[in-house]
Backbone as CSV, one residue per row, in Angstrom:
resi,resn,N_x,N_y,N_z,CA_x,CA_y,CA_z,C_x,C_y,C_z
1,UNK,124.400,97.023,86.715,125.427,97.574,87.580,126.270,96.442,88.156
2,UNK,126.806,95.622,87.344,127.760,94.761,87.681,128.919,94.913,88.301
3,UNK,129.258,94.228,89.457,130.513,94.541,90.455,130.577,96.195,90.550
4,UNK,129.350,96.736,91.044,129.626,97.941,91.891,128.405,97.931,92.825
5,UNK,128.486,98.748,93.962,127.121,98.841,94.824,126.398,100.108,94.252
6,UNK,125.274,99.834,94.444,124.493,100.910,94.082,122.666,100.959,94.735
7,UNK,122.174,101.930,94.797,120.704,102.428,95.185,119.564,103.135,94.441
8,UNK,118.991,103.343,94.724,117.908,104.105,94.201,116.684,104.500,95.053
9,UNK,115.970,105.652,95.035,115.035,105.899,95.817,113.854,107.467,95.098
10,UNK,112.506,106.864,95.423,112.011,107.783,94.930,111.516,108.715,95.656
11,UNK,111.650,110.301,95.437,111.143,110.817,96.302,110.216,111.886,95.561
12,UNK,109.353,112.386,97.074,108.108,113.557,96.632,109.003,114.745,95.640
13,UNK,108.578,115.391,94.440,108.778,116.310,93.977,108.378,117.523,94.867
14,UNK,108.895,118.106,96.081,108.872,118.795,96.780,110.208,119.537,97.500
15,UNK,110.455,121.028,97.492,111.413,121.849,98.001,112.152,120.830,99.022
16,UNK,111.729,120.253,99.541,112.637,119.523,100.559,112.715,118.402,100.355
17,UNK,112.808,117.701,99.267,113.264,116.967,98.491,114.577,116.551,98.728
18,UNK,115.881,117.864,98.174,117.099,118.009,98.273,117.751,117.082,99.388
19,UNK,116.969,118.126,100.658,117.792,117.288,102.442,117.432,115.991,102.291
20,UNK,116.442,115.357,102.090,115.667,113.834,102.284,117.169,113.445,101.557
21,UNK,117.177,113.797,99.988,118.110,113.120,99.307,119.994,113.241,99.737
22,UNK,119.971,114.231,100.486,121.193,114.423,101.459,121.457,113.048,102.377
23,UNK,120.110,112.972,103.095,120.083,112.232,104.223,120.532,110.544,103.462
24,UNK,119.662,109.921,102.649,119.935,108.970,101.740,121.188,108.681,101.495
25,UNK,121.816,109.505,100.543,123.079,109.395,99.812,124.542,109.477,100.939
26,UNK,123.906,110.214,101.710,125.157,110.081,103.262,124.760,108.628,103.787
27,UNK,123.621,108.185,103.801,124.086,107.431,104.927,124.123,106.200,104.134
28,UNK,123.519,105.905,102.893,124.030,104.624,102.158,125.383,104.888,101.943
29,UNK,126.466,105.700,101.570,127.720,105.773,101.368,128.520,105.425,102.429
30,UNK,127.431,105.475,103.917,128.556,105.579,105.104,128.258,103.768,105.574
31,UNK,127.208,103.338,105.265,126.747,101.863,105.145,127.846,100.992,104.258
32,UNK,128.011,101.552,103.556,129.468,101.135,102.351,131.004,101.511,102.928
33,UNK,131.114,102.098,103.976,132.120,102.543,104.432,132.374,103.530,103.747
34,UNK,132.226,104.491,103.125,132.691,105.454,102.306,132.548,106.340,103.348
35,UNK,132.805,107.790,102.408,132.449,109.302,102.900,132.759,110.076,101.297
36,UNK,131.943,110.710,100.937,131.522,112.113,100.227,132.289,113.354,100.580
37,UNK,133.190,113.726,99.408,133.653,114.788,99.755,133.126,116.043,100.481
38,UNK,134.100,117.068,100.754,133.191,118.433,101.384,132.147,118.765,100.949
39,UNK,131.802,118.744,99.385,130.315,119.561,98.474,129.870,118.054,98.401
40,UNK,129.938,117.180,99.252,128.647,116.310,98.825,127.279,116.729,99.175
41,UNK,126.992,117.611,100.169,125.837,117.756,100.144,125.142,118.739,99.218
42,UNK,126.208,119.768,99.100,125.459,120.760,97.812,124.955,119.771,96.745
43,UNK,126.142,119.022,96.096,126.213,118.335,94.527,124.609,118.031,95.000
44,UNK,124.477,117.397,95.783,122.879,116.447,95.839,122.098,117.254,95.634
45,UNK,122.255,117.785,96.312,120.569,119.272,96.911,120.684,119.939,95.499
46,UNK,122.051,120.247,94.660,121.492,121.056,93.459,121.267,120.321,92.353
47,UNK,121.175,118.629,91.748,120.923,117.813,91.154,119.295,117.812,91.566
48,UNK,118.832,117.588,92.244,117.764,117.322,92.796,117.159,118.501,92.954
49,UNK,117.422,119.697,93.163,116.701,120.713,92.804,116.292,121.641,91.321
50,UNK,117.702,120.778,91.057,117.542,120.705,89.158,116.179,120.238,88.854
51,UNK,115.899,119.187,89.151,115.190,118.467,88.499,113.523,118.579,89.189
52,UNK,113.726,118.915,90.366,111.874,119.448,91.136,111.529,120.463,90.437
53,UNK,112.391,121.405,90.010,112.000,122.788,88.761,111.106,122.363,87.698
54,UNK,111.159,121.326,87.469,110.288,120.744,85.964,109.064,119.980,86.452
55,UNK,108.857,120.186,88.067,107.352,119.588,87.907,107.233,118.653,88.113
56,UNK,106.393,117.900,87.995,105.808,116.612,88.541,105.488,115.946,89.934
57,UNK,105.240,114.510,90.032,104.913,114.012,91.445,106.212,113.339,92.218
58,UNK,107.254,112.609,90.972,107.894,112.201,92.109,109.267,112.854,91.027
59,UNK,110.420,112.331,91.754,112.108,112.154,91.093,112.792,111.628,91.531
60,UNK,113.416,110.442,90.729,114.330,109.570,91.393,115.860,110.381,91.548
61,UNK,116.424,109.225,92.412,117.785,109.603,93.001,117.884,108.304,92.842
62,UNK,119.475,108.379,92.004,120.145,106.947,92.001,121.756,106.897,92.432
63,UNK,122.317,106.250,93.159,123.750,106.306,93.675,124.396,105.441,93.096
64,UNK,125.779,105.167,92.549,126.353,103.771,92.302,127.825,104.152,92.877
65,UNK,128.561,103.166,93.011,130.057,103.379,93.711,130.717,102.347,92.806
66,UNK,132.406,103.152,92.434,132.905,101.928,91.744,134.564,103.353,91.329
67,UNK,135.755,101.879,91.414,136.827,102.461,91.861,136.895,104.052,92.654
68,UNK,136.352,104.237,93.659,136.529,105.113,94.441,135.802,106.378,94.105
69,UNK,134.965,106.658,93.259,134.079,107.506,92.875,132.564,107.011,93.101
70,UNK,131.865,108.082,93.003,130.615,107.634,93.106,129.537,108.432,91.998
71,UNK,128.690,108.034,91.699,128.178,108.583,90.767,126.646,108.827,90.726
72,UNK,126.053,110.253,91.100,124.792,110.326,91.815,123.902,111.111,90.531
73,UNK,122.525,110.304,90.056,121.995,110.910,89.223,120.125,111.177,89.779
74,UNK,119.542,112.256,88.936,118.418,112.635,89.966,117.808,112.617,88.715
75,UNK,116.286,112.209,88.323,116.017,112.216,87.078,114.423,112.531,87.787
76,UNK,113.545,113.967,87.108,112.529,114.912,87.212,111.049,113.474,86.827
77,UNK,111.274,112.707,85.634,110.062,111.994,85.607,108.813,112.663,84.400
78,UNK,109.779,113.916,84.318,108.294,114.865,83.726,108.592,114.905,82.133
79,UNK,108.154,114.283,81.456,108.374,114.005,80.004,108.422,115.266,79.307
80,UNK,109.961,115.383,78.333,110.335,116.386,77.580,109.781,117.675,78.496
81,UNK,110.381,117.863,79.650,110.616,119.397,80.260,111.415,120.750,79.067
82,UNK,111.022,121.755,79.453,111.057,123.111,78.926,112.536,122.979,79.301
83,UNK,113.725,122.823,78.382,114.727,123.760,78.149,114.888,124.837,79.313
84,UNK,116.213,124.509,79.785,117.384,125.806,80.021,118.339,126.554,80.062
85,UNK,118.667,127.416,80.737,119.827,128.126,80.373,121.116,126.690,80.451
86,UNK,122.136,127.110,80.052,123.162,126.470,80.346,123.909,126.685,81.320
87,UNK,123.617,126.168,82.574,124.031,126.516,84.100,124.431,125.907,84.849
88,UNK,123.678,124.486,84.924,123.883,123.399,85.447,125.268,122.491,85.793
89,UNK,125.867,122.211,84.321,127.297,121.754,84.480,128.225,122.411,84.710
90,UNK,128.486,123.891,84.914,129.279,124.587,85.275,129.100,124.963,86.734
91,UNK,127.651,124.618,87.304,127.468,124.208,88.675,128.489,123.339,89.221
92,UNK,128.149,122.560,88.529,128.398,120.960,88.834,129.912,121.039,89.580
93,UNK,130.448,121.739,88.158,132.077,121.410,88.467,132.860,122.633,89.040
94,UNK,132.070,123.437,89.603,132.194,124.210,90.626,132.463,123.341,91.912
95,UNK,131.272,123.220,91.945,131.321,121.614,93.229,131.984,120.616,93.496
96,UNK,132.910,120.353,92.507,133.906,119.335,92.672,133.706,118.209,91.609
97,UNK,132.701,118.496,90.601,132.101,117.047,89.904,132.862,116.735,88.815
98,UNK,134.190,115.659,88.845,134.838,115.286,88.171,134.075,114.748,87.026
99,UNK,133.075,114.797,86.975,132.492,114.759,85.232,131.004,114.625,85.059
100,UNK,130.125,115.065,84.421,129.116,115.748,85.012,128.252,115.955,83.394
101,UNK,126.769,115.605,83.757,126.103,115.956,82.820,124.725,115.853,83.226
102,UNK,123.791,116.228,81.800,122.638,116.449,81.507,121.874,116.200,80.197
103,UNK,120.605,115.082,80.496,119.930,115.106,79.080,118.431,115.200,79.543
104,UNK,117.565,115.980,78.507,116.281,115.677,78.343,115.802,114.847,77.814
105,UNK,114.718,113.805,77.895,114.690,112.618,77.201,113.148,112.414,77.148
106,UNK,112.400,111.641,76.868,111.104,111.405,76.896,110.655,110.781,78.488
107,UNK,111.455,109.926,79.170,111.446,110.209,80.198,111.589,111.371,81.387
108,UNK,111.928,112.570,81.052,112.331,113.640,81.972,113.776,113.816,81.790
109,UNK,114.028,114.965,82.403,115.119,115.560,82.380,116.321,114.807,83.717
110,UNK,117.498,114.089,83.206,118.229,113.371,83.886,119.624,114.324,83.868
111,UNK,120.031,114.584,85.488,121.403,115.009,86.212,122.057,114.588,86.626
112,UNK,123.412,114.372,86.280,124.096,113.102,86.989,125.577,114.141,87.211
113,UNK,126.295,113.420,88.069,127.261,113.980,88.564,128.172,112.955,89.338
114,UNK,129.778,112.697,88.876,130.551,111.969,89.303,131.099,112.698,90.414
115,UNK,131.700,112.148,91.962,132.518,112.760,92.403,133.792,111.535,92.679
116,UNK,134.853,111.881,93.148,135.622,111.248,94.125,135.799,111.272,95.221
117,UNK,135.580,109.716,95.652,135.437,109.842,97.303,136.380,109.935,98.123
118,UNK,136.173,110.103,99.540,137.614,110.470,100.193,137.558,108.922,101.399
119,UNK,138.879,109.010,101.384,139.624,108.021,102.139,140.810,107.786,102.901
């Protein structure tokens, strides 16, 4: 992650997961001087609730910032998770997520979601 700031943090695979990762991603962005558009807190809470659906002990949350966007991904941990509907990215960009995706991988199922920040 060259010439951008960025974080990471792991948290309990647990329903309240989401807020913890609210709390995080607000206040490292506001540590950076930034601010998160209006659906920043949904985008988080439903990335991260994406990914507690598939189980396991923990799921990371990773943040990076770079020309005025930020780019928040939540990855489950739980190797090759069960397939779903196709729901997610049309979430996404409901929410405002100027570009937005999803892969299953042998590592777990990874959600990521770009927004633009406000200023």
């Amino acid at each position: 992650m060259a010439n951008r700031q960025g974080a990471a943090w792991s948290l309990e695979c647990q329903p309240w997961a989401g807020k913890k990762a609210v709390a995080v991603v607000t206040e490292r962005l506001t540590q950076w001087g930034l601010r998160g558009p209006k659906t920043l807190d949904e985008v988080v809470r439903f990335l991260v609730a994406t990914v507690v659906q598939d189980g396991g002990r923990n799921v990371s949350l990773h943040l990076a910032e770079q020309n005025r966007q930020a780019l928040i991904m939540a990855l489950s941990h739980r190797p090759r998770p069960a397939e779903r509907g196709g729901t997610v990215l049309p979430r996404l960009h409901e929410l405002g997520a100027v570009s937005c995706g999803t892969e299953v991988t042998d590592d777990g199922r990874q959600v990521w979601a770009v927004l633009d920040l406000v200023f």
